[in-house]
N, C-alpha and C positions, 0 to 999 in steps of 0.2 A: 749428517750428509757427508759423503764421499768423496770428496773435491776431485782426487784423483779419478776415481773412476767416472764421473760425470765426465770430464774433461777427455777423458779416452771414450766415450759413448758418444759428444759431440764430436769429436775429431773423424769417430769411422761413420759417424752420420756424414760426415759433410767429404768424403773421401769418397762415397758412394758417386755421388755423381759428378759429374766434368763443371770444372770451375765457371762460373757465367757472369755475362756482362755486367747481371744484377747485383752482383755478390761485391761490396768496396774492398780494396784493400787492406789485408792485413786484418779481415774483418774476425779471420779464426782468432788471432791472440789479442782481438781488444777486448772478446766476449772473455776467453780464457784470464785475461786481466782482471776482469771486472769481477769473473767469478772466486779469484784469489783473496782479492782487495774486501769480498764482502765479509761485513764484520760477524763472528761468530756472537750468537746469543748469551750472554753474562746470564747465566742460572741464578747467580747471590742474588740478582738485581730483579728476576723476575718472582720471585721468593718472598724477598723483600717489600716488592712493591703489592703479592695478593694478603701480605699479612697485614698492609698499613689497610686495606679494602676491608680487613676482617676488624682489624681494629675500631675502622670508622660507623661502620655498620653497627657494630657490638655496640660503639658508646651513642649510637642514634638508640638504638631499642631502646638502653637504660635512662637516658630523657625521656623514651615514650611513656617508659612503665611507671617513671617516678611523677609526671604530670598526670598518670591517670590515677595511681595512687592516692595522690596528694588531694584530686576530684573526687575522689567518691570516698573520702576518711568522714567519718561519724564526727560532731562537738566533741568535744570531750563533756562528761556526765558535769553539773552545774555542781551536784553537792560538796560539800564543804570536807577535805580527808582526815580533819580532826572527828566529824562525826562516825567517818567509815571508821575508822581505827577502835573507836569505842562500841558504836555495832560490833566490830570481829570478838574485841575481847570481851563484852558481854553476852554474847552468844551461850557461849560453852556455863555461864553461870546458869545463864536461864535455863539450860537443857540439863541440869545438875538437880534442878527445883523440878523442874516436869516429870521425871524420874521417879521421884521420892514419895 
């Protein structure tokens, strides 16, 4: 925004017509004041504050996914991995004999 030029676009605003009873004193340069004194917007800070939103969001979903995960995970199989491991490795004997 334009401070400068806003302030010259109020001034020939209020220049247009004849000063009136309604109008307080000195009322051009307390508006003119007020529009100096307003604080300009810190960018870093508005930046900052949509990435901690993104952040918060972010780590909401990843509790969402990990308690629906966690809901719908199979037992694990009962059998015993000494018998799988011996299954694997007599596989390939057996299909050696079938073979033959």
């Amino acid at each position: 925004m334009n401070l400068v030029k806003l302030q010259q676009t109020l001034i020939a605003a209020a220049r247009l017509r004849a000063p009136d009873d309604r109008v307080p004193l000195a009322f051009e340069k307390r508006i003119t004041t007020l529009i100096a004194a307003r604080a300009v917007a810190d960018r870093w800070a508005l930046w900052t504050q949509g990435l901690w939103r993104a952040a918060l969001s972010c780590a909401a979903i990843a509790v969402i996914s990990g308690v629906w995960f966690l809901s719908t995970r199979e037992t694990p199989n009962p059998n015993d991995l000494s018998q799988d491991f011996e299954t694997t490795l007599l596989a390939s004997v057996d299909q050696a004999d079938v073979s033959q």
